[in-house]
N, C-alpha and C positions, 0 to 999 in steps of 0.2 A: 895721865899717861902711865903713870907707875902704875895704880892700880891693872892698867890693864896685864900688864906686866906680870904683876902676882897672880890675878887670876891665872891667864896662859898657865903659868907654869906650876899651879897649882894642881890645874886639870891636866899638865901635860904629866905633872909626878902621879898622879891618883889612874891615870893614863897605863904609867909605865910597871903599875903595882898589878891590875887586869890583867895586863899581858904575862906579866910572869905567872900570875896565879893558873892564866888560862894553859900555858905553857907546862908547868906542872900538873896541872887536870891531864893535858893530852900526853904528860909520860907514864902519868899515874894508869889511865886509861889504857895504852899502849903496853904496858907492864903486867896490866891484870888478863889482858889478850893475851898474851904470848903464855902466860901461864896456866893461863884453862886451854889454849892450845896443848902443851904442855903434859897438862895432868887428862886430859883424855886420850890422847896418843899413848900416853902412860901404862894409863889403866882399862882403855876399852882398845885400841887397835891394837897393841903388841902383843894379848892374850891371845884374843884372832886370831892373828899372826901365827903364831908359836901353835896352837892348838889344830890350827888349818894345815902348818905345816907337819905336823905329829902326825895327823889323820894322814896327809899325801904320803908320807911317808909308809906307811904301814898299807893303805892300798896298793900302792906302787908293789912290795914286796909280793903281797899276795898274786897280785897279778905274774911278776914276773916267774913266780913257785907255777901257778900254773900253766903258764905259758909252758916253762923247762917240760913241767910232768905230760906233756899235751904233744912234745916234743920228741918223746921217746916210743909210743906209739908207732910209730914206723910210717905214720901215712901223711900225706903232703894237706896242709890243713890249706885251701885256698879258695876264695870266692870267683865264677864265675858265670857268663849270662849265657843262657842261652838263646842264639837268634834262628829264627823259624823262617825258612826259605821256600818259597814255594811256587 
């Protein structure tokens, strides 16, 4: 009966060694996620970003430069339909 004793808990320490290993894989794993999240947010969206926003920016003005200059013309710039009655 002893021996069964030792075994059990032999397999239950060599048990308890798996699980932490396996536990540190899954931080390890989890750590190298969060960092290639990370470093492409980094280096490939925020550029985007900032560059998308640079462009808006500057179209935005252009547009509003010509709307003013379109503005002073004196005539009512506006779309409308015409409907055919008959």
């Amino acid at each position: 009966m002893h021996m069964d004793d030792a075994g059990r808990s032999a397999k239950f320490g060599s048990g308890r060694i798996w699980g932490l290993i396996m536990r540190l894989a899954g931080l390890f794993l989890a750590g190298v996620t969060l960092l290639a999240i990370l470093v492409v947010g980094l280096f490939f969206v925020l550029p985007v970003m900032l560059i998308g926003g640079i462009a808006l920016h500057f179209y935005l003005r252009r547009r509003l430069r010509q709307a003013r200059q379109r503005s002073w013309d004196g005539a009512i710039d506006a779309e409308y339909t015409v409907i055919e009655r008959r």
